[in-house]
py3Dmol code that shows the C-alpha trace and the ligand (Angstrom):
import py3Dmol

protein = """\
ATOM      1  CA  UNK A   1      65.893  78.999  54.013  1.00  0.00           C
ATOM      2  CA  UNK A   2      65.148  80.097  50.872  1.00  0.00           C
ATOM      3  CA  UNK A   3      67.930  81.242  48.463  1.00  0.00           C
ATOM      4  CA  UNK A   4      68.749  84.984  49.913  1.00  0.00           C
ATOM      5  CA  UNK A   5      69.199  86.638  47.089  1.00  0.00           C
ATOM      6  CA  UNK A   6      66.226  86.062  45.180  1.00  0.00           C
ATOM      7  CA  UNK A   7      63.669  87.147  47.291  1.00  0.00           C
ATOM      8  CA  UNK A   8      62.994  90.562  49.216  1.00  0.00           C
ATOM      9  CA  UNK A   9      64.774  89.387  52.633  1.00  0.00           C
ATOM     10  CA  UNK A  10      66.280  92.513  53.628  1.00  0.00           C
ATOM     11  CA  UNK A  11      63.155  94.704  53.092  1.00  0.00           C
ATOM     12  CA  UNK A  12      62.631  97.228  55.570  1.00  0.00           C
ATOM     13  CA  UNK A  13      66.263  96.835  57.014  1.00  0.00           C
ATOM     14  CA  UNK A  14      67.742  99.803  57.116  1.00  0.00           C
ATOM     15  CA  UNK A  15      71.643 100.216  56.468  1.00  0.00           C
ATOM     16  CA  UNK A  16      73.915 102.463  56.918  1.00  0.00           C
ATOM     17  CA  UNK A  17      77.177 102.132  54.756  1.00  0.00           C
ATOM     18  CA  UNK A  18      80.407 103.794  55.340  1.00  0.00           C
ATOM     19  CA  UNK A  19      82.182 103.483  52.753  1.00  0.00           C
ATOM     20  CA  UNK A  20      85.092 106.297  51.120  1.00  0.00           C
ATOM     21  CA  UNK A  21      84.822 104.227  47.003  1.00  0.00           C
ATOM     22  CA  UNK A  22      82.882 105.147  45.091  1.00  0.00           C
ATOM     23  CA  UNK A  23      82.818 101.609  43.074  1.00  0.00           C
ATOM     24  CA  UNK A  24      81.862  99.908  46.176  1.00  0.00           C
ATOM     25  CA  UNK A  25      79.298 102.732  47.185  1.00  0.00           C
ATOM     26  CA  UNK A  26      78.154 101.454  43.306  1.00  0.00           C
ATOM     27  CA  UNK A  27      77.816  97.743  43.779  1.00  0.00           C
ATOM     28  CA  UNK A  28      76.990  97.213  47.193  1.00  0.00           C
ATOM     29  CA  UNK A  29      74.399  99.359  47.212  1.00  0.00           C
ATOM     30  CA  UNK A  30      72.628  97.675  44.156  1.00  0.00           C
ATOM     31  CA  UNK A  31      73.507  94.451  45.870  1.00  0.00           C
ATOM     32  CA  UNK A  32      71.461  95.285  48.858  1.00  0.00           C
ATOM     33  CA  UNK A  33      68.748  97.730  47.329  1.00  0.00           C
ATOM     34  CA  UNK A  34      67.513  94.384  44.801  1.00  0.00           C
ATOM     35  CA  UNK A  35      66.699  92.585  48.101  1.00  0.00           C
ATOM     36  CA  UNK A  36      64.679  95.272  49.654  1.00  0.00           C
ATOM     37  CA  UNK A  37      66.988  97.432  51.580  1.00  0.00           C
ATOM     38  CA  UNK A  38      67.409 100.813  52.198  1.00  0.00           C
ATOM     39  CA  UNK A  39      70.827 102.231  51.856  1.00  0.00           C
ATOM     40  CA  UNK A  40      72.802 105.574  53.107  1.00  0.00           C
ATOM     41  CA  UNK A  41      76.001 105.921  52.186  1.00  0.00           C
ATOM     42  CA  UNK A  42      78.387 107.972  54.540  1.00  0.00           C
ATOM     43  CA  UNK A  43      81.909 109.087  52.848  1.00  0.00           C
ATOM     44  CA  UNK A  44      83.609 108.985  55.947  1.00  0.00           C
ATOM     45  CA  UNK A  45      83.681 107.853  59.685  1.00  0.00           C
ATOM     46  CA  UNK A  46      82.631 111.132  60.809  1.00  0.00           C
ATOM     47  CA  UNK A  47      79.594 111.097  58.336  1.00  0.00           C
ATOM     48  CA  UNK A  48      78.774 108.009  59.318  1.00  0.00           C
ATOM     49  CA  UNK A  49      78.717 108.710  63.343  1.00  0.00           C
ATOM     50  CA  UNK A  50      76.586 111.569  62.625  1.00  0.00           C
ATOM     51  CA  UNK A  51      74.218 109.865  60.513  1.00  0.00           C
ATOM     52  CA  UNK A  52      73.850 106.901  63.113  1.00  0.00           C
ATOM     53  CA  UNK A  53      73.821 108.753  66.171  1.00  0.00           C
ATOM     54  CA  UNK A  54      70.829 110.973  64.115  1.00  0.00           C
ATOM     55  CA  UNK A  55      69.328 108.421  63.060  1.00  0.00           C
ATOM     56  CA  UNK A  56      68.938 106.760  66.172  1.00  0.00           C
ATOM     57  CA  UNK A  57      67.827 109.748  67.853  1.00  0.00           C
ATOM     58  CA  UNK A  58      64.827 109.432  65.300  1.00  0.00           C
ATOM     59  CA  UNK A  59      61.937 107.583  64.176  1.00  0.00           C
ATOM     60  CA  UNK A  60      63.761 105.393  61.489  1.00  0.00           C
ATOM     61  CA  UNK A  61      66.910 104.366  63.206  1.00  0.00           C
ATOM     62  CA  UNK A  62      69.633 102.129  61.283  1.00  0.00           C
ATOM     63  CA  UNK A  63      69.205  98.501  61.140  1.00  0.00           C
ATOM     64  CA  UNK A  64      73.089  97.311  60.372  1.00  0.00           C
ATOM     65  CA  UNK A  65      75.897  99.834  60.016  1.00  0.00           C
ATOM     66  CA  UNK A  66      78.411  98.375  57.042  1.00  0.00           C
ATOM     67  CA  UNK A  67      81.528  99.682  57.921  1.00  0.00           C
ATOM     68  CA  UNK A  68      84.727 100.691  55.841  1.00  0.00           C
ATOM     69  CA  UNK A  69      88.356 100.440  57.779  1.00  0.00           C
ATOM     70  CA  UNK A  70      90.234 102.212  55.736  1.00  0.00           C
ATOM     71  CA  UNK A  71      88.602 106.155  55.430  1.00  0.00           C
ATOM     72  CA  UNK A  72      89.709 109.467  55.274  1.00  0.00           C
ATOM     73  CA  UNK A  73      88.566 111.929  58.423  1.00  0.00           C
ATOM     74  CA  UNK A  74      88.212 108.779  60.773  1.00  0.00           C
ATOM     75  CA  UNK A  75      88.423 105.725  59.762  1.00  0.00           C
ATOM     76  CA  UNK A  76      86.531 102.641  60.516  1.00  0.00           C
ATOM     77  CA  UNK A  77      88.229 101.865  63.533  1.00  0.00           C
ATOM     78  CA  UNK A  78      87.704 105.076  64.993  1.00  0.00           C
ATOM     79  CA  UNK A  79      83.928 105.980  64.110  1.00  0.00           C
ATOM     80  CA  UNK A  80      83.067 102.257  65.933  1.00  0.00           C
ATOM     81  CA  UNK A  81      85.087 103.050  69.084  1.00  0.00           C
ATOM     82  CA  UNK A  82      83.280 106.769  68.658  1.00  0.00           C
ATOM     83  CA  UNK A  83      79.621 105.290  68.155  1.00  0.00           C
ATOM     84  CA  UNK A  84      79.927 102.752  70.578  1.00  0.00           C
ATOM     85  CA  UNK A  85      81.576 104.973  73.525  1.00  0.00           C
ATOM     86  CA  UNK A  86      78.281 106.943  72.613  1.00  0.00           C
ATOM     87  CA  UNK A  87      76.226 103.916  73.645  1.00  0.00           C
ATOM     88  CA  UNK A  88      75.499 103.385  69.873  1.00  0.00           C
ATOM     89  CA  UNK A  89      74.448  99.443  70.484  1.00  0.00           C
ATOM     90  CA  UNK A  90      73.199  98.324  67.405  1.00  0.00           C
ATOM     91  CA  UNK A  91      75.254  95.682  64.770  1.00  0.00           C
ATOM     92  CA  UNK A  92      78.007  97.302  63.409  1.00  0.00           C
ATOM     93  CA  UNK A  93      80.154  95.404  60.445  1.00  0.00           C
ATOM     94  CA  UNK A  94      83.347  95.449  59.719  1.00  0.00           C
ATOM     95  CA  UNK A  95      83.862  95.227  55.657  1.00  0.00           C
ATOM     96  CA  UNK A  96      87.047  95.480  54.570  1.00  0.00           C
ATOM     97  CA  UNK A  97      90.199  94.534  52.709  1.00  0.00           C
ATOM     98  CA  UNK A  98      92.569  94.270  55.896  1.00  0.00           C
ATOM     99  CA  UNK A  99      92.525  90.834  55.455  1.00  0.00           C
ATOM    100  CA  UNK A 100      95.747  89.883  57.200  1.00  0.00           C
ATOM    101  CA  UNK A 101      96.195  87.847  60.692  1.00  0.00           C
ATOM    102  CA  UNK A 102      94.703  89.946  63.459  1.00  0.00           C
ATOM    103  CA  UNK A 103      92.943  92.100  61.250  1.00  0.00           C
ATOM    104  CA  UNK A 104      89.351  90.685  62.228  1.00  0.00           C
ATOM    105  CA  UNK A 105      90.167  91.198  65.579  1.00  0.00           C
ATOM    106  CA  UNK A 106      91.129  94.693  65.389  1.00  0.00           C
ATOM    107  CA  UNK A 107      87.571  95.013  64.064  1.00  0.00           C
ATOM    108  CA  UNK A 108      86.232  93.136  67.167  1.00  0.00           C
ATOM    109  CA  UNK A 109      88.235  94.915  69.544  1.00  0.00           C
ATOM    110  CA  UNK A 110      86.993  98.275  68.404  1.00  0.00           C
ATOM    111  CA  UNK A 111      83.512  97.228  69.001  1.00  0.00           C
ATOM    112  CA  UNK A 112      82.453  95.610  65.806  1.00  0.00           C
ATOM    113  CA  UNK A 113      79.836  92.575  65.850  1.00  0.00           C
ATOM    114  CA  UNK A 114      81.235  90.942  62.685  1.00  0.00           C
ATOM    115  CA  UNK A 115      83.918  91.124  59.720  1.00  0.00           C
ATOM    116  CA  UNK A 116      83.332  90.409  56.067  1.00  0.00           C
ATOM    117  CA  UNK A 117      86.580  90.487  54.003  1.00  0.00           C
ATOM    118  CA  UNK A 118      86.808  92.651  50.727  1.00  0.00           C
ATOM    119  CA  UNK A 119      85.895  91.718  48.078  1.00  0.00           C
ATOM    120  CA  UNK A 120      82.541  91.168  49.413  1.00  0.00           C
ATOM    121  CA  UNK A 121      80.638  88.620  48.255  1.00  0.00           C
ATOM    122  CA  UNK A 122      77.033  88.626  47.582  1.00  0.00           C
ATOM    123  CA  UNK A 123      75.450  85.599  49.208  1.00  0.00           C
ATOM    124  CA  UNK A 124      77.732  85.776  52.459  1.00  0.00           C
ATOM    125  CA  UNK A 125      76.759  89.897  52.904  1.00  0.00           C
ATOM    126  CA  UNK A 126      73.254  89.243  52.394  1.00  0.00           C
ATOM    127  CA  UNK A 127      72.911  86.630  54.475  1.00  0.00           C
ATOM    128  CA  UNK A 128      74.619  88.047  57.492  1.00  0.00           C
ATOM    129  CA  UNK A 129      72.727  91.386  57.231  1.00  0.00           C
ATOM    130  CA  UNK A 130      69.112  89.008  56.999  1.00  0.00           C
ATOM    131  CA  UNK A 131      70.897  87.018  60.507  1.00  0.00           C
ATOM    132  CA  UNK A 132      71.641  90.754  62.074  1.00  0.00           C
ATOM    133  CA  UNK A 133      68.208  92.023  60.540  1.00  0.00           C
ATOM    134  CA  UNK A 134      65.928  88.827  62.016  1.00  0.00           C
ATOM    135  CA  UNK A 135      66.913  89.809  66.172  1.00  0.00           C
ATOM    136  CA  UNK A 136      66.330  93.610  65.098  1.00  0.00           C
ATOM    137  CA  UNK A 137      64.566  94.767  68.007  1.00  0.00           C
ATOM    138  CA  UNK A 138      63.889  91.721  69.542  1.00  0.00           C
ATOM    139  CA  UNK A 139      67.344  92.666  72.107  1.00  0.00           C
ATOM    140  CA  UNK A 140      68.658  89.517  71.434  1.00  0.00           C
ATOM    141  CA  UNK A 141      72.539  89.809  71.254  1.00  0.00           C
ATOM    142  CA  UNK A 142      73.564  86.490  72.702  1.00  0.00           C
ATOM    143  CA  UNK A 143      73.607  84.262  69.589  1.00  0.00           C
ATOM    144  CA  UNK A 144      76.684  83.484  66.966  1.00  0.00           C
ATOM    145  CA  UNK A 145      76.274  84.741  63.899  1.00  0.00           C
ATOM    146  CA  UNK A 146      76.860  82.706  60.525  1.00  0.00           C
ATOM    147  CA  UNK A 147      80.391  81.968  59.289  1.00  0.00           C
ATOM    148  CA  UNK A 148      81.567  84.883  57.295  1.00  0.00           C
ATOM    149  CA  UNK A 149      85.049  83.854  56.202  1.00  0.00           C
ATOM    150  CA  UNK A 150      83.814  80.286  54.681  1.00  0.00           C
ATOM    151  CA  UNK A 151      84.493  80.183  51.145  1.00  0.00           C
ATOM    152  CA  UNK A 152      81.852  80.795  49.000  1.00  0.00           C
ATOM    153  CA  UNK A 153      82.359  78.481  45.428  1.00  0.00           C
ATOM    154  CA  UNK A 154      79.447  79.679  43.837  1.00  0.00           C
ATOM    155  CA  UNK A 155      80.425  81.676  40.905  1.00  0.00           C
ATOM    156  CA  UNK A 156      77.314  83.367  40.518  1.00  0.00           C
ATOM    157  CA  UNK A 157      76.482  84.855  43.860  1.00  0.00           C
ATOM    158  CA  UNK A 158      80.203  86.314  43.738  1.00  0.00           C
ATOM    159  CA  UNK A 159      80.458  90.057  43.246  1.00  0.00           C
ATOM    160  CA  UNK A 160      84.203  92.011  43.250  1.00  0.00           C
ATOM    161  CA  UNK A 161      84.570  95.107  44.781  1.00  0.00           C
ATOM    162  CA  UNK A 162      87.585  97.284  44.404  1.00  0.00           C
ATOM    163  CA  UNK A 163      90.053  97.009  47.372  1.00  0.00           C
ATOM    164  CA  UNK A 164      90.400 100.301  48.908  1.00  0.00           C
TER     165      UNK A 164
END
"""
ligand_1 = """\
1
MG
Mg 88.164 102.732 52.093
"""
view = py3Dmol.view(width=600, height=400)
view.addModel(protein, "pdb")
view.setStyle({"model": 0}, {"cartoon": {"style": "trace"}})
view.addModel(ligand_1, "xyz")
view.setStyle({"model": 1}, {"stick": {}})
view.zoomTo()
view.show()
């Protein structure tokens, strides 16, 4: 595989990020638009149902939801048990600075796919949004997606978000 974040491997993908900071609106936005993706950014979890549930309903439905735990209106939690009680079955993940035991599972149990701890890190975000974004379409839910909570040494792919 060639090195994620120098090419265009997330072009096309469509993502949906909920996300209440504006910093990390900011940075992981540019993160994902260099590498070809398109990004919406919902405020809240109530923005974000709407905007998956309309998007789905249309011709350019969302790839990967990123979403936020900790948001005002609903927060992450509740917007994945929402969209997913809706029959919303697309990847939905978890990115977020509840980082203590049982925190990923929360995520799990409320119907998220995956976790990725705040602060994100470039290389490990891109590369399990390209592993979500490969079996787009294809209705293939049955395989294990990449490590996310291996540490990533590489000073350069690391990016810091603000923990909110
Ligand atoms: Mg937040």
């Amino acid at each position: 595989m060639t090195n994620p974040t120098e090419n265009f491997a997330l072009s096309g993908c469509r993502i949906l990020f909920a996300e209440d900071g504006p910093d990390n609106q900011r940075l992981v936005s540019f993160i994902l638009r260099r590498v070809g993706a398109e990004v919406v950014i919902a405020e809240n979890g109530q923005l974000a149902f709407d905007e998956a549930i309309k998007a789905r309903d249309s011709a350019k439905p969302i790839d990967i939801i990123l979403m936020d735990i900790q948001m005002p209106v609903l927060d992450g939690y509740e917007a994945t048990r929402k969209l997913r009680a809706a029959g919303y079955d697309r990847p939905i993940v978890a990115v977020t600075a509840k980082t203590m035991p049982g925190d990923r599972e929360k995520c799990i149990d409320a119907g998220c796919d995956a976790y990725l701890p705040k602060p994100v890190q470039q290389r490990p975000l891109i590369e399990l949004i390209a592993w979500y974004y490969s079996f787009a379409g294809r209705g293939d839910n049955n395989q294990t997606a990449p490590n996310t909570l291996e540490k990533n040494n590489d000073d350069e792919t690391r990016a810091t978000t603000i923990k909110t």
